[in-house]
C-alpha positions in Angstrom: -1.0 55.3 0.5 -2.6 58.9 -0.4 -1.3 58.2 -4.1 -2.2 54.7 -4.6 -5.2 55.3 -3.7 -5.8 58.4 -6.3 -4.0 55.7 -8.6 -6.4 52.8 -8.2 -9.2 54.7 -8.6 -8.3 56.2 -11.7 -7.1 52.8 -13.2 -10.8 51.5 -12.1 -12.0 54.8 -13.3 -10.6 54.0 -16.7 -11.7 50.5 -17.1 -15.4 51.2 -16.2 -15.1 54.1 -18.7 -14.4 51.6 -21.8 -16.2 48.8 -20.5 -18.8 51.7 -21.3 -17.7 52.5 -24.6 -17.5 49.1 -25.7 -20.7 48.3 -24.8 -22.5 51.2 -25.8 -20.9 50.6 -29.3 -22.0 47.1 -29.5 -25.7 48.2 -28.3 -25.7 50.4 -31.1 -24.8 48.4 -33.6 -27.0 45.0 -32.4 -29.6 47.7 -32.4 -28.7 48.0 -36.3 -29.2 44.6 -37.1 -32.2 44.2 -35.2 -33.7 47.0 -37.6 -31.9 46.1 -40.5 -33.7 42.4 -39.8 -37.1 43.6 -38.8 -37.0 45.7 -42.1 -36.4 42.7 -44.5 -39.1 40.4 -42.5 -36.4 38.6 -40.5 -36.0 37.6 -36.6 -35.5 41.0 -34.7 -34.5 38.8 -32.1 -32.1 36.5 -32.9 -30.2 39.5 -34.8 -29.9 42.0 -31.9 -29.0 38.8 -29.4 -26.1 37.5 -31.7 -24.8 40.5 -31.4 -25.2 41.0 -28.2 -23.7 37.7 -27.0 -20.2 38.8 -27.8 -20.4 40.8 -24.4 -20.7 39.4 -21.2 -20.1 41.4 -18.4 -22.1 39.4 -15.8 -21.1 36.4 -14.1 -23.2 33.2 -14.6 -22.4 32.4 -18.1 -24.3 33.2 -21.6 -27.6 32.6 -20.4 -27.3 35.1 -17.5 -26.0 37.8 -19.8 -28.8 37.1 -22.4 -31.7 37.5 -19.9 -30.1 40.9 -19.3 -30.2 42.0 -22.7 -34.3 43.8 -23.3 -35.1 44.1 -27.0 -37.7 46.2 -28.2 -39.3 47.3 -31.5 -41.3 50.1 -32.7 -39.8 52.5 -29.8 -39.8 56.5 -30.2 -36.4 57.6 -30.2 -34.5 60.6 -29.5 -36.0 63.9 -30.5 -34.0 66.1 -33.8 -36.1 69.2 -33.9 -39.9 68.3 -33.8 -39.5 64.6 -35.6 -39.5 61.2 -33.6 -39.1 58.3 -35.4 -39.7 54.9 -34.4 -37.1 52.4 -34.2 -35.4 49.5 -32.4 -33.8 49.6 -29.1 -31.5 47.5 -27.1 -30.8 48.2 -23.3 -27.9 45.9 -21.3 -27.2 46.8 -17.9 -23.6 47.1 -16.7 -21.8 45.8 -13.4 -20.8 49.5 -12.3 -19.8 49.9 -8.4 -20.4 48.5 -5.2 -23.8 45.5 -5.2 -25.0 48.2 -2.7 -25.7 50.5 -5.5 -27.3 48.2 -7.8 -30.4 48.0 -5.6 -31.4 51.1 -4.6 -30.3 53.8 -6.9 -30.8 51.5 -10.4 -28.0 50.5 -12.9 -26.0 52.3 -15.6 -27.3 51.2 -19.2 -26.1 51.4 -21.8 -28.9 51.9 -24.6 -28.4 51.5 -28.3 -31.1 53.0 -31.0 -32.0 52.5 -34.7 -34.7 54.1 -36.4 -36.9 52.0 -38.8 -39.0 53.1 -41.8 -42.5 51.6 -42.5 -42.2 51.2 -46.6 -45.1 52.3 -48.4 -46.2 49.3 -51.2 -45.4 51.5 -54.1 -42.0 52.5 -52.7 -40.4 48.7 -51.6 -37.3 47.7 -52.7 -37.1 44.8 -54.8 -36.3 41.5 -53.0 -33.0 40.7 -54.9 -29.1 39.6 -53.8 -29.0 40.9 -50.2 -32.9 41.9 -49.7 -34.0 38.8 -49.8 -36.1 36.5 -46.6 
């Protein structure tokens, strides 16, 4: 009993640890598109929650785990040396635990980040191939 019980709670340890991953990785990258989007005039929105839709950790179907998803622009990122910059993030909050701890002491979230540029006239790219709304 003493071992399975160091056993499932590595195995559960182990799941929760790449459900993590996974969904850090796919914040990151819907965080991506959302910038890349917002950058070339398109729908932040519907970029970072197509993404975002391929994970649904919460039960209730897709509508559940696309209320959970918060999108938001023009956020100051993390610090590297004495620069900010301003970006996209996406937050999703993951099923972690016991309900009980949900409540009380908040959820794990995993938040995903990409910085944005505000292009100066003289220095746009050209709106050609790819680049353009």
């Amino acid at each position: 009993m003493v071992v399975m019980s160091f056993l499932f709670t590595l195995i559960f340890g182990f799941v929760h640890i790449c459900m993590f991953v996974v969904t850090k990785s796919m914040t990151n990258y819907a965080a991506f598109t959302g910038a890349r989007a917002m950058l070339v005039d398109a729908s932040l929105d519907n970029a970072a929650r197509q993404v975002m839709s391929e994970i649904q950790w919460w039960a209730g179907g897709a509508a559940v785990n696309d209320a959970k998803v918060t999108i938001q622009a023009y956020q100051l990122g993390p610090r590297h040396g004495a620069k900010r910059r301003t970006g996209v993030r996406i937050t999703y909050p993951l099923p972690f635990g016991y309900p009980i701890f949900r409540n009380g002491l908040g959820t794990v979230r995993a938040i995903g980040f990409a910085p944005t540029v505000e292009m100066k006239p003289e220095y746009a790219v050209a709106e050609e191939g790819d680049n353009q709304k």
